[in-house]
N, C-alpha and C positions, 0 to 999 in steps of 0.2 A: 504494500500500500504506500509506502515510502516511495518509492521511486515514480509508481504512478504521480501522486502528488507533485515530487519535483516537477515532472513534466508541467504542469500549469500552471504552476508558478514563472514569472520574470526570470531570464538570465543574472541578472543584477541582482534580485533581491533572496534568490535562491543562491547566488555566490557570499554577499553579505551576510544572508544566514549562518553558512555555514560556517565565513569565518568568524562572525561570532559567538556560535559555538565552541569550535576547536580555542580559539584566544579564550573564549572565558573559561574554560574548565584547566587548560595549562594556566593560567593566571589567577585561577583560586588556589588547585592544588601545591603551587609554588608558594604561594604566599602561606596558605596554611600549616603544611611543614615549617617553613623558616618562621611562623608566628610561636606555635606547639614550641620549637627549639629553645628560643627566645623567652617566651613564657617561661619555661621549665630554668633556664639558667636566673632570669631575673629573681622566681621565684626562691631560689638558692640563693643567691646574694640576698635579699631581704633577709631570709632565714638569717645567715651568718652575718648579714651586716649589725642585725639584732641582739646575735650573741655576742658579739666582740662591742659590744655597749653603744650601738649605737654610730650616726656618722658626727660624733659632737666633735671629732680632734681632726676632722676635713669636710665643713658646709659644703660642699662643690659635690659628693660623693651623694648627699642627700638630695641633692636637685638633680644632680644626674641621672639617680635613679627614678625620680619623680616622672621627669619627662621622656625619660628613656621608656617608664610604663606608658605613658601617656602617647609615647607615639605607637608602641604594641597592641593600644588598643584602637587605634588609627589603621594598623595592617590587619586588622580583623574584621572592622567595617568596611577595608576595602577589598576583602577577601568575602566578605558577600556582596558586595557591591558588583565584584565578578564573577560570581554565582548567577545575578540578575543577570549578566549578559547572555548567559546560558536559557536564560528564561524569555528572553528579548527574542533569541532566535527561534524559540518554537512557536511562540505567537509569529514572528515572521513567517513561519512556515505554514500560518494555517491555510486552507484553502480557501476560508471566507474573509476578503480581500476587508471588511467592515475592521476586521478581529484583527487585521495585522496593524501595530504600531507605524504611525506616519514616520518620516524621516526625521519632521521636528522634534518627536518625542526618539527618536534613537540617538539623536545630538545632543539634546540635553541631560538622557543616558550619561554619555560621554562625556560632557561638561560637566556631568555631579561627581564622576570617577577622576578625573586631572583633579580634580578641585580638591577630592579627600588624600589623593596621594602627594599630591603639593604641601598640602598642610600638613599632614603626617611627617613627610622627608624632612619638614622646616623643625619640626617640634623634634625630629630625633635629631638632627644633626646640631641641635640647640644643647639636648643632653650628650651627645658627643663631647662638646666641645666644653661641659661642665666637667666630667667624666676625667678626661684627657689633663683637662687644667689641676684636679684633683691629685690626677696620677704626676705631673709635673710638680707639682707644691711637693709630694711628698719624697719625690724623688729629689729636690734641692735639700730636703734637711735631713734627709740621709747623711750617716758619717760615711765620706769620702774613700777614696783607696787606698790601702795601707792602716784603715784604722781599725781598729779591733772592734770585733762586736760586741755591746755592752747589751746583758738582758735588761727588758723595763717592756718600755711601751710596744706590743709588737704592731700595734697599727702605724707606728708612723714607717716602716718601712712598706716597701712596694713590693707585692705578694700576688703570687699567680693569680688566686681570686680576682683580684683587681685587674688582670686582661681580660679575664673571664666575661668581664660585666661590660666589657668594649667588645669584645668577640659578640655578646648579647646585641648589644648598641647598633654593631656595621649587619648583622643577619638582618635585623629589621629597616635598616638602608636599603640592602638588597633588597627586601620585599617590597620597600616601596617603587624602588626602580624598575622590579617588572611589572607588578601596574602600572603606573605611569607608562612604560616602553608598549606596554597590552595595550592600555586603555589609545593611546598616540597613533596605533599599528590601524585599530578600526576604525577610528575618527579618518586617516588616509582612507582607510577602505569603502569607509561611506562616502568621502569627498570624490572619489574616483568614481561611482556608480552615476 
């Protein structure tokens, strides 16, 4: 029954369909992996940022993680957002021409998907660069080379953990960058039809 249907369907809107299809289900599945990753490592750093008393001996470690959540859950809303695309293409595909989405509502699809992955990328790369600044504060007041290591506070040194939560930080970049590269790919594809 498929293929009957393609048949009377448009060249164009039966090509648009499918590719947004195939883009939205590679553009969720991608994102929601590297969200789940992300999720689970931030989830750990909170755990331990908690037990080792908190970020009181580096603010920057606290806002990092604040927005580094806050843009994780920006790659979750855009991970359904391109779910919708998936959903976009089977109303494309119906055969009653009333039921299929106009092109102004598949562009403003498209315009609500840039919009969340833009704001998203801004908000993580905002906790990056808290993140990063934290890891750099704590890396100056490390004792230098050649000096011995004195036990006491062990957060002011720089601790795997702590790439850990930038490892968190750039996955959820990545995630924002194939949405945005997904959501860019079909906005081309409907402007070419």
């Amino acid at each position: 029954m498929t293929r009957e249907l393609d048949y009377t369907l448009p060249p164009a809107v039966r090509r648009i369909a499918s590719n947004f299809r195939m883009t939205g289900w590679i553009s969720f599945w991608t994102q929601a992996v590297l969200a789940v990753i992300s999720s689970l490592i931030l989830l750990f750093a909170l755990v331990n940022v908690t037990a080792r008393g908190g970020a009181a001996g580096n603010p920057g470690t606290g806002v990092g993680l604040f927005l580094a959540a806050a843009g994780l859950v920006a790659v979750y809303l855009s991970a359904f957002w391109a779910f919708r695309y998936t959903r976009l293409a089977r109303r494309l595909r119906s055969r009653d021409s009333s039921k299929r989405p106009s092109p102004k509502d598949a562009l403003q699809a498209l315009r609500v998907g840039i919009m969340i992955s833009m704001a998203g990328m801004l908000i993580t790369l905002f906790g990056g660069q808290a993140l990063i600044g934290s890891l750099l504060a704590k890396a100056l007041a490390q004792p230098q080379a050649g000096a011995v290591f004195v036990p006491g506070n062990i957060n002011q040194y720089v601790e795997a953990f702590d790439i850990f939560i930038v490892q968190a930080n750039t996955n959820t970049l990545l995630a924002h960058f194939v949405s945005l590269a997904a959501t860019l790919w079909l906005l081309r594809t409907v402007n070419r039809a």
